[in-house]
SEBATI-316118 format. One record per residue (C-alpha): residue in three letters; x, y, z. Coordinates in steps of 0.2 Angstrom, whole numbers, padded with zeros to 4 digits, always signed. Layout:
<rs>
ALAXYZ...
</rs>
This chain:
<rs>
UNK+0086+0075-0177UNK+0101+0075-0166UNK+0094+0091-0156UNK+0077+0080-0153UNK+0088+0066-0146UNK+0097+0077-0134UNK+0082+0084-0127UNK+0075+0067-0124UNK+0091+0059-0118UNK+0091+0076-0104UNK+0072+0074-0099UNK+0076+0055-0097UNK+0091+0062-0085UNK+0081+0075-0076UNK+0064+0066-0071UNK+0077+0053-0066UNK+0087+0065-0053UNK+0071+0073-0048UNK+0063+0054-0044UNK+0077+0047-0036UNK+0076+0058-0023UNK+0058+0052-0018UNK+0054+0033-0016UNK+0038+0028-0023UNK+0033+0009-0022UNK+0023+0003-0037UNK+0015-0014-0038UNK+0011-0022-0056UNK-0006-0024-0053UNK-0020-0031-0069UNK-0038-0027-0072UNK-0050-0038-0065UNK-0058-0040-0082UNK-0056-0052-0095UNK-0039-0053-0101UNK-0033-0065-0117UNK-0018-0069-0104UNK-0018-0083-0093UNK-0011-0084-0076UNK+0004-0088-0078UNK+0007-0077-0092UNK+0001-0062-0079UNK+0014-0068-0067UNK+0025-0068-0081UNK+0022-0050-0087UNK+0023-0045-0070UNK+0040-0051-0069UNK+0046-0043-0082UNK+0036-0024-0076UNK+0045-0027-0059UNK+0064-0027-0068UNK+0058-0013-0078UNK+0052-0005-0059UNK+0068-0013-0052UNK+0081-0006-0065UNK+0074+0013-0062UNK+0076+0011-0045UNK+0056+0008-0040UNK+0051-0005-0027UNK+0037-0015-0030UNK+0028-0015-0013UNK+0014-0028-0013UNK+0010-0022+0007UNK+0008-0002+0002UNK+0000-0001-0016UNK-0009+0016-0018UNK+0002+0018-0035UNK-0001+0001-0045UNK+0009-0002-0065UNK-0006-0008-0075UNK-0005-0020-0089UNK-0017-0021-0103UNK-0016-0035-0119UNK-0029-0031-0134UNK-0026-0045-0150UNK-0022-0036-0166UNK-0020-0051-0175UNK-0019-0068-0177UNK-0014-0080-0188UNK-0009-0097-0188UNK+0006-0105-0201UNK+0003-0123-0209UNK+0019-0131-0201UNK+0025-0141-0197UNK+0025-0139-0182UNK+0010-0127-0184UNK+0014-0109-0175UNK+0003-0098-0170UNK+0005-0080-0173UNK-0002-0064-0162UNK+0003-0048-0166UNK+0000-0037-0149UNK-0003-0021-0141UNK+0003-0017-0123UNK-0005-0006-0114UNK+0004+0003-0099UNK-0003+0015-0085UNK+0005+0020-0070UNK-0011+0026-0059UNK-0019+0029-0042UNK-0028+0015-0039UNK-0040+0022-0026UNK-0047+0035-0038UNK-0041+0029-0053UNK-0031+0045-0058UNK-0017+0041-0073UNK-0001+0047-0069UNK+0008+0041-0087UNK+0003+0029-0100UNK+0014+0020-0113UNK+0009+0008-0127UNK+0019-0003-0138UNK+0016-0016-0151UNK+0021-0033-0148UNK+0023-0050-0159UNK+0024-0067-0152UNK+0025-0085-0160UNK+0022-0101-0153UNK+0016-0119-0155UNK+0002-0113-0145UNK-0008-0099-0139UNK+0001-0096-0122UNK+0016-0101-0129UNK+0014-0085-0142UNK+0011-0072-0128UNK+0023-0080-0118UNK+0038-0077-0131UNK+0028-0056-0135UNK+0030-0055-0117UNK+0050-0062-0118UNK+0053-0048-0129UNK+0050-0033-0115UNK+0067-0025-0111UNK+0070-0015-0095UNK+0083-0005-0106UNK+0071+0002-0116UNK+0072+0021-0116UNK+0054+0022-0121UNK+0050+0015-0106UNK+0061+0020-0096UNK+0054+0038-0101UNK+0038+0033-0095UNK+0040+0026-0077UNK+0051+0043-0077UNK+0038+0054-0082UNK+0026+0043-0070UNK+0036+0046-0055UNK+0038+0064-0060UNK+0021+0069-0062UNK+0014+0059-0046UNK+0024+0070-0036UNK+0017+0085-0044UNK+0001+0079-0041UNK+0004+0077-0024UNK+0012+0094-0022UNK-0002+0101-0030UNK-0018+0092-0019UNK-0009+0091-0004UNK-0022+0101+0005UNK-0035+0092-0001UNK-0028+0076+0004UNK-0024+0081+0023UNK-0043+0088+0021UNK-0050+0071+0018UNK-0038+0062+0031UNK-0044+0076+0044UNK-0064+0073+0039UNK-0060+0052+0040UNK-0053+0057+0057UNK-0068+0066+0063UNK-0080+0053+0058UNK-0069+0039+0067UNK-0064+0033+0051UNK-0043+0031+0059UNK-0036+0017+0047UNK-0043+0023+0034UNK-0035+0043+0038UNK-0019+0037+0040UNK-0018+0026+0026UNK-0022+0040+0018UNK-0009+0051+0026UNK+0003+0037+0023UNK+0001+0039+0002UNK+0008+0054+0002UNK+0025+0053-0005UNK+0040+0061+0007UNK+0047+0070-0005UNK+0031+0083-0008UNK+0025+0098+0001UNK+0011+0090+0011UNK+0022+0076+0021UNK+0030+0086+0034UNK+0012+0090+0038UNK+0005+0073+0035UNK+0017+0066+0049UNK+0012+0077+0061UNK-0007+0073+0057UNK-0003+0056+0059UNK+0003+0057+0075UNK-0011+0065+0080UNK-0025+0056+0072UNK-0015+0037+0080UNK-0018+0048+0097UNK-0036+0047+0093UNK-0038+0029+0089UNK-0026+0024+0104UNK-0038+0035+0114UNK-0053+0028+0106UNK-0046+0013+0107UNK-0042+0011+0126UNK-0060+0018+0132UNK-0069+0004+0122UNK-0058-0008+0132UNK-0057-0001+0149UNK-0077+0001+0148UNK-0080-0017+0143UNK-0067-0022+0157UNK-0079-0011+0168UNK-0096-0018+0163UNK-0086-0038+0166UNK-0081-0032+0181UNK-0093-0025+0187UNK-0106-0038+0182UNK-0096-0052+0194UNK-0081-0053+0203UNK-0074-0069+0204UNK-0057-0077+0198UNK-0065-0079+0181UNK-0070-0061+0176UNK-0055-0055+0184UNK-0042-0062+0174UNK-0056-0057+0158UNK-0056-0037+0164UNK-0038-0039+0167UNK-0033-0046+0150UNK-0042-0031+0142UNK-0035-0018+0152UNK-0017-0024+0148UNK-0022-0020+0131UNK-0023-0001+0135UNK-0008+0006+0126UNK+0000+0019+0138UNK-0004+0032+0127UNK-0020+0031+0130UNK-0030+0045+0139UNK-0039+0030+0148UNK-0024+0023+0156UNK-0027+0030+0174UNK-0042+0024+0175UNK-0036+0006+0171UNK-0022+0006+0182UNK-0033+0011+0196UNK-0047-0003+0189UNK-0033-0014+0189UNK-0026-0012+0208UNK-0046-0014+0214UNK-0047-0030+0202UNK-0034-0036+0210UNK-0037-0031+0230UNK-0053-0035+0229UNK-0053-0054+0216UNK-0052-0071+0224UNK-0037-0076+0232UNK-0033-0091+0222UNK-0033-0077+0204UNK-0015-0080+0196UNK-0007-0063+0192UNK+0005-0063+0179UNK-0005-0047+0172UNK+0002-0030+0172UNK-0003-0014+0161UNK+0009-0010+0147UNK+0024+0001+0152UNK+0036+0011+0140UNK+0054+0012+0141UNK+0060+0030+0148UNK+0073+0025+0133UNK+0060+0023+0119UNK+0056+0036+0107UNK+0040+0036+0108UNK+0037+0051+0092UNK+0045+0036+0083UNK+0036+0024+0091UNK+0018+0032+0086UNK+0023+0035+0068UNK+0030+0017+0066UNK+0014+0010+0075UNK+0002+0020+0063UNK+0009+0016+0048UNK+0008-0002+0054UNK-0011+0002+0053UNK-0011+0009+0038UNK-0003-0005+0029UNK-0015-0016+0037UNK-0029-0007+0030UNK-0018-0008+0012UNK-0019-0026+0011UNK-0037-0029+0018UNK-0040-0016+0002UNK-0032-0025-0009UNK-0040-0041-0003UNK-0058-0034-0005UNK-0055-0023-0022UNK-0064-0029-0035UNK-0055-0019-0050UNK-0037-0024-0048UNK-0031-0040-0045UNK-0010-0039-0038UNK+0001-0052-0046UNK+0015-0058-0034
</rs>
């Protein structure tokens, strides 16, 4: 008995070592169908899965949630004492998954029985729920294992995850690639390559980007020239991020705009500029992962499976 204990006490500590090297935010996130929990029971659960994340050094990102903590309740049993006052009593079964969910892969599961009492029905789950420890080994184990086996996982499709940001990136699909990009964890085999892609695949959207603008500035332009479509070419040019490979052509579109536009035109307009001191490999990465957490939370707004308890 002691021997199984050790064991289990030195795979708690080496999943943990191995983990703590990596960050991996995890969001608590339930099922979109029907749940015997009410709201505010959900946010209460989620509460408690958040300390239990907290205490085992996982963030909870509510911006970045490709790994989500998913929580399921089925009643085992009920019953209800005379009183008074009458108390209901549930007896419970959580049901815990660590898992993708864009493709709904489970990384570590974990189930444990629960009893709640209560004057009422919420008030029953509500004090099962009051009984979830953070220091529970068991579940402790499980986040471990979770974080453990979502990096092999990576390690192990990291190819096939760089294919599918490279064929989003063909097909103009940018936020979408680098969201993709972005998921995978630092600590793997693919990351060192999935910065680089990022980089390049931001270089495409700037790109793409910056000739939709300068040719609607163009067609403006072009169409009339007075004070009014001048300032409306203009504005659009100064969107061109520097970057672009259609900034030439703006700043010269710009310097005709302006010889040629009415003399009244106000021109506080000017093309954007990077500082000499700016490091712009830093600059790309910070401003693509800014994309890809956009695209995140427009995800999470339109998923129907999961809904994400603050």
């Amino acid at each position: 008995m002691r021997k199984i204990l050790s064991l289990f006490i030195i795979s708690i500590i080496s999943m943990a070592l191995h983990a703590q090297d990596c960050e991996l935010p995890i969001a608590v996130a339930f099922k979109t169908t029907p749940q015997p929990v009410t709201n505010s029971t959900q946010r209460m659960v989620a509460n408690k899965l958040r300390q239990l994340l907290s205490a085992n050094g996982v963030s909870g990102s509510l911006d970045f949630h490709s790994f989500a903590l998913v929580p399921e309740f089925e009643v085992m049993g009920k019953s209800v004492t005379p009183g008074p006052p009458k108390q209901i009593v549930y007896q419970l079964m959580l049901s815990l998954k660590v898992m993708n969910v864009d493709d709904g892969v489970v990384f570590s599961s974990y189930s444990t029985d629960m009893d709640g009492v209560g004057t009422s029905e919420a008030a029953a789950f509500s004090d099962a729920v009051k009984r979830l420890s953070p220091k529970n080994q068991e579940m402790k184990h499980f986040i471990f294992e979770a974080q453990d086996r979502i990096i092999d996982y990576y390690n192990k499709n990291a190819e096939r995850t760089l294919a599918k940001a490279r064929m989003l990136a063909k097909t103009r699909k940018y936020d979408e690639a680098l969201y993709v990009l972005m998921s995978i964890p630092e600590c793997t085999s693919g990351y060192d390559a999935a910065m680089q892609m990022m980089v390049e695949v931001w270089q495409a959207r700037v790109n793409l980007e910056g000739m939709k603008l300068l040719t609607k500035a163009q067609a403006i332009w072009g169409a009339r020239t007075d004070s009014e479509a001048a300032m409306e070419a203009a504005n659009l040019l100064a969107q061109i991020d520097p970057e672009s490979n259609s900034y030439a052509a703006a700043g010269e579109l710009m310097r005709e705009i302006k010889a040629k536009a009415e003399k009244n035109t106000p021109w506080d307009i000017g093309l954007k500029v990077y500082e000499d001191s700016v490091d712009l490999e830093k600059q790309r990465l910070e401003a693509a992962k800014e994309v890809a957490v956009t695209f995140a939370k427009n995800q999470k707004a339109s998923n129907p499976t999961f809904t994400f308890v603050k």
